[in-house]
C-alpha positions as CSV (number, residue, x, y, z in Angstrom):
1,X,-3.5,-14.9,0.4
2,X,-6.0,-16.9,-1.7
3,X,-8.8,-14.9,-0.1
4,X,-7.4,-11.8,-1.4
5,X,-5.6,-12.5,-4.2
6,X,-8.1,-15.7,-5.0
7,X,-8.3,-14.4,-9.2
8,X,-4.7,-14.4,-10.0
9,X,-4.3,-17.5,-8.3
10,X,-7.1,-19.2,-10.3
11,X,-5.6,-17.3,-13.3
12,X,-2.2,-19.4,-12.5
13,X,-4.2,-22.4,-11.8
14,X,-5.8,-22.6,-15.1
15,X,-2.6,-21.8,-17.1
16,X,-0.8,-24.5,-15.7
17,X,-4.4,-26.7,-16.4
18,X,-3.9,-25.9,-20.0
19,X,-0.2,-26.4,-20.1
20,X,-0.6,-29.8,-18.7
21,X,-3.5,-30.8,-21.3
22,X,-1.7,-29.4,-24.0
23,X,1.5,-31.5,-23.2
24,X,-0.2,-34.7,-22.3
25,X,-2.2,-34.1,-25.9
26,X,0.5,-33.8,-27.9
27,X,3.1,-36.6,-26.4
28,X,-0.4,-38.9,-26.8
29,X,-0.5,-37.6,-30.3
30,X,3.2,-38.4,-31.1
31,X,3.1,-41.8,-29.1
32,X,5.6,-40.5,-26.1
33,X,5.5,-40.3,-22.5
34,X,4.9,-36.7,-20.6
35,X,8.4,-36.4,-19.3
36,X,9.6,-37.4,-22.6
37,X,7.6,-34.6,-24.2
38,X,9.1,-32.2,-22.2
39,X,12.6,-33.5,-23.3
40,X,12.6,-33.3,-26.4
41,X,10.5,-30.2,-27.1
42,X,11.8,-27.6,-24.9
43,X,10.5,-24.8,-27.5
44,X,7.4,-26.2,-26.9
45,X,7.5,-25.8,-23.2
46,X,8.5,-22.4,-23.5
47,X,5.1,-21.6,-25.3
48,X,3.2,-23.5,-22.9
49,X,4.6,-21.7,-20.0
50,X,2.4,-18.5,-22.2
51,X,-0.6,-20.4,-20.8
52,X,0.5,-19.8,-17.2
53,X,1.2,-16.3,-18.2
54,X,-1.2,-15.2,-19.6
55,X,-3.6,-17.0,-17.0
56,X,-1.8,-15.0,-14.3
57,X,-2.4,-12.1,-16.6
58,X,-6.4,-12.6,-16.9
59,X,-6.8,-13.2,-13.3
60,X,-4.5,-9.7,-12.0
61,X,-6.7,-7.4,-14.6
62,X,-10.0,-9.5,-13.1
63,X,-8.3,-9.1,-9.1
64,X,-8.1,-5.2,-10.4
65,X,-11.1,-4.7,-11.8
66,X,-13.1,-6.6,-8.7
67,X,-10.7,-4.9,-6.1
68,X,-12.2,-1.3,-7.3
69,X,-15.4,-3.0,-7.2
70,X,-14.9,-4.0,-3.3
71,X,-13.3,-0.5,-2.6
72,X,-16.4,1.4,-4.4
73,X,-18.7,-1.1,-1.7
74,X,-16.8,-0.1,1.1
75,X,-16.9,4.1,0.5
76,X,-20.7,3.4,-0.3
77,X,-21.1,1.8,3.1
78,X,-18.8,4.7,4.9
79,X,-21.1,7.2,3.7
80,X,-24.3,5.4,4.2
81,X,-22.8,5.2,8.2
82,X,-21.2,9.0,8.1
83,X,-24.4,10.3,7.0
84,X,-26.5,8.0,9.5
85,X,-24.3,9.7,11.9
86,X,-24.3,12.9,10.5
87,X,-28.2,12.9,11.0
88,X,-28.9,11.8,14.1
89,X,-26.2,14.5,15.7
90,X,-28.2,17.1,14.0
91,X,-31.5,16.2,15.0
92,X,-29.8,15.8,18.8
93,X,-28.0,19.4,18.5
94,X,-31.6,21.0,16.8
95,X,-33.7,19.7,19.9
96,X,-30.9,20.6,22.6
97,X,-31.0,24.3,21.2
98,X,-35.4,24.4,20.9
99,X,-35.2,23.4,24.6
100,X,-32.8,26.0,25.4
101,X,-35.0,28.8,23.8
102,X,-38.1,27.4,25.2
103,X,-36.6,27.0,28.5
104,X,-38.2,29.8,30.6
105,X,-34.2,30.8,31.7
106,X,-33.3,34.4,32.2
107,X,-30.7,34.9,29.4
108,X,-28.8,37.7,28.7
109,X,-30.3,39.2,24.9
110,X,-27.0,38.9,23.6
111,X,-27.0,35.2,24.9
112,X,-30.6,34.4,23.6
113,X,-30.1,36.3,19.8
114,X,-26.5,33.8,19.7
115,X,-28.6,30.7,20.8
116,X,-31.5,31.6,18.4
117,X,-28.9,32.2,15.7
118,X,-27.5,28.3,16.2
119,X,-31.0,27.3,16.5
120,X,-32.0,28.4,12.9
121,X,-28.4,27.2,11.8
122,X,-29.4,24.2,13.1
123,X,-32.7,23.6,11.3
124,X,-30.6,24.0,7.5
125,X,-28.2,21.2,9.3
126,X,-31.2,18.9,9.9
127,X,-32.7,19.8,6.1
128,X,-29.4,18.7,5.0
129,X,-29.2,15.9,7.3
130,X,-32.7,14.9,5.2
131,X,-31.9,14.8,2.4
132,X,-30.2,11.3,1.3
133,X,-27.5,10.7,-0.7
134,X,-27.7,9.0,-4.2
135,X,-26.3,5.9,-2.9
């Protein structure tokens, strides 16, 4: 959990920091112990439990904000690999069909037009396959 959710648990972390230090301020201040502090200004607890709040609150928009980060990361990468992929089964299916047609086989004509046809298809794949994505 603290891997994943590791801001909004800092976020917590340094609310409650803050709520301590403002507590153990103030009873110094007034000459009283921390437990007696929290005693006899319960109002005052109330608005240092904000702290934890809005620490919490910091740390789930930063978790947000860095969990789009980490999914952005992760689609880059899937493409990257998908297009990695994508290229090297085109340059595979382009040089099966070129040793097809250079092949000295007796193909039918109808055969032969239909594997030239793929063939010439399969030279825009491997122009596409080229060019690189903006990643």
């Amino acid at each position: 959990m603290l891997t994943t959710y590791k801001e909004i648990v800092y976020g917590a972390v340094f609310g409650f920091i803050a709520l301590l230090l403002d507590t153990i301020m103030d009873a110094k201040s007034e000459g009283l112990g921390f437990l007696a502090e929290v005693a006899l200004h319960p109002g005052m607890m109330l608005y240092r439990f904000l702290f934890i709040f809005f620490g919490v609150l910091i740390g789930w928009l930063l978790w947000r904000n860095n969990q789009r980060e980490r999914d952005m990361r992760k689609l880059m990468e899937e493409l990257r690999h998908f297009h990695q992929e994508y290229e090297a089964s085109a340059v595979v299916l382009h040089t099966s069909l070129q040793v097809l047609l250079t092949k000295n086989s007796n193909l039918p004509p109808e055969a032969e037009s239909l594997v030239r046809t793929a063939y010439e298809k399969s030279r825009d794949l491997q122009a596409l396959a080229k060019q690189r994505p903006l990643v």
